[in-house]
C-alpha positions as CSV (number, residue, x, y, z in Angstrom):
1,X,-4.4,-7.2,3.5
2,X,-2.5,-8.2,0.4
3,X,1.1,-8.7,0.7
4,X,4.3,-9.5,-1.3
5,X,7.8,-10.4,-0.8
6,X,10.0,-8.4,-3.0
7,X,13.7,-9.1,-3.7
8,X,15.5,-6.4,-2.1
9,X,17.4,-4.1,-4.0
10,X,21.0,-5.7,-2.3
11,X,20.1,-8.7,-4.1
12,X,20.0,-10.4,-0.4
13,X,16.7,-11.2,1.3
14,X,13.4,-10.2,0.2
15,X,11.1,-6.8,1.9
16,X,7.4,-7.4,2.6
17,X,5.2,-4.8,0.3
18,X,1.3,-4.9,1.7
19,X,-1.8,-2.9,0.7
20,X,-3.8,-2.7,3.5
21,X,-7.9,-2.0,3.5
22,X,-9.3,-1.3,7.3
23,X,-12.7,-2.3,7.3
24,X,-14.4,0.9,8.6
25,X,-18.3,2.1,8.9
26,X,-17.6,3.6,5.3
27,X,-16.2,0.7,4.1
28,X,-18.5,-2.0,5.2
29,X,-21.1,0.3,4.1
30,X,-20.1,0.0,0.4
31,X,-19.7,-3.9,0.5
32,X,-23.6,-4.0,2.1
33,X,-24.8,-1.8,-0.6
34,X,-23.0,-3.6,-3.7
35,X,-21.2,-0.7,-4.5
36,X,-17.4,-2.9,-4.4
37,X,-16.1,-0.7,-7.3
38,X,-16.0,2.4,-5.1
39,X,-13.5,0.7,-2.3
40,X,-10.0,1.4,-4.6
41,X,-10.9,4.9,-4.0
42,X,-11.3,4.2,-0.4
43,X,-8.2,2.5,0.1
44,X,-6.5,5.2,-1.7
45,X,-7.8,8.1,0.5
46,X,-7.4,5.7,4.0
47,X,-4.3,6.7,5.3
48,X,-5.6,8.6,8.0
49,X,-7.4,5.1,8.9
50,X,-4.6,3.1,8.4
51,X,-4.9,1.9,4.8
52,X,-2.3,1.8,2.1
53,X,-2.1,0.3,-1.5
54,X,0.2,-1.5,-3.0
55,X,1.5,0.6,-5.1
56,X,2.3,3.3,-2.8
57,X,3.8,0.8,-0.8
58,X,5.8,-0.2,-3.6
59,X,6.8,3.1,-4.2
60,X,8.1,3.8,-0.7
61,X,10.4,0.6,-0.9
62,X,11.7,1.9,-4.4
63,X,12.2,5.9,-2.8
64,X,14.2,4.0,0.3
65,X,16.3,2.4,-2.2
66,X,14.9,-0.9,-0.6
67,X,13.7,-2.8,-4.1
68,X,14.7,-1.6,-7.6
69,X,12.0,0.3,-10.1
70,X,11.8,-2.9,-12.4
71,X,11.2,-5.2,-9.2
72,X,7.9,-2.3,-8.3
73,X,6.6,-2.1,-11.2
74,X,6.5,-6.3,-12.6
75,X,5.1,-6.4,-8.9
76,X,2.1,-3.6,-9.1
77,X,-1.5,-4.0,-9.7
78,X,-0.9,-1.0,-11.6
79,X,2.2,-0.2,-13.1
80,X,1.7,2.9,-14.9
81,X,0.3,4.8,-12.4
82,X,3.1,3.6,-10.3
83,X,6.1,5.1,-13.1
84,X,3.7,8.2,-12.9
85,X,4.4,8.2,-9.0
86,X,8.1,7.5,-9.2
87,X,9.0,10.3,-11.7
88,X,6.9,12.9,-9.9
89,X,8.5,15.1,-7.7
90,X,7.1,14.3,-4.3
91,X,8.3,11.5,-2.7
92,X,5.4,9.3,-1.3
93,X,4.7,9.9,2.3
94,X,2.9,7.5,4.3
95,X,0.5,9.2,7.2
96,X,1.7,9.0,10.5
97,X,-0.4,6.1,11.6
98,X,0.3,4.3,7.9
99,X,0.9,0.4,9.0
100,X,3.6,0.9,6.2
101,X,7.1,-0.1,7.2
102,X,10.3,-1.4,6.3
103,X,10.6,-4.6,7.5
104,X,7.3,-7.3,8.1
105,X,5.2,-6.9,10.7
106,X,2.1,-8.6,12.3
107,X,-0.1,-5.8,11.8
108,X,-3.8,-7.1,14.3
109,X,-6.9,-6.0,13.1
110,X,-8.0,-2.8,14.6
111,X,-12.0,-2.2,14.9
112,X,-13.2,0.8,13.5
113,X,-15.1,3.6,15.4
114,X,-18.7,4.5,14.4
């Protein structure tokens, strides 16, 4: 898990934005074989397992009108693909069993199946 607290939008508080990896049989199996650069892709396609990355995270906060556009983006790992993802037309939508929420959360490491 990788998290950050953003300054909310209001200007009062901050919002907790977190990328989350799930260590599943796929995932462990690309850290035993060396093959690290592959896991971004993983984490991107996840969200069925639980996983989200920061910059959809980001981009949920900014859509809820939770953090501003210029707090996302000095904040993302990638910040052009995240304007890309803002000015689309499709609003990001976590899955339904996304550990993605509004508020902060202690989110207990769940074992994977397999």
């Amino acid at each position: 898990m990788t998290q950050q607290l953003v300054p909310k939008a209001s200007g009062r508080g901050r919002i907790l934005a977190a990328e989350v990896l799930i260590a599943t049989s796929a995932v462990r199996a690309l850290i035993r074989e060396g093959k690290i650069h592959q896991i971004a892709a993983m984490l991107e396609t996840g969200g069925k397992e639980g996983m989200c990355t920061m910059n959809a995270a980001l981009a949920q906060l900014v859509h809820q009108e939770r953090i501003t556009r210029e707090q996302a983006t000095g904040r993302s790992p990638d910040p052009e693909s995240l304007r890309a993802a803002l000015s689309s037309r499709h609003r990001y939508q976590p899955p339904p069993s996304s550990p993605v929420t509004l508020e902060p959360q202690v989110i207990i490491g769940r074992r994977s199946q397999g």
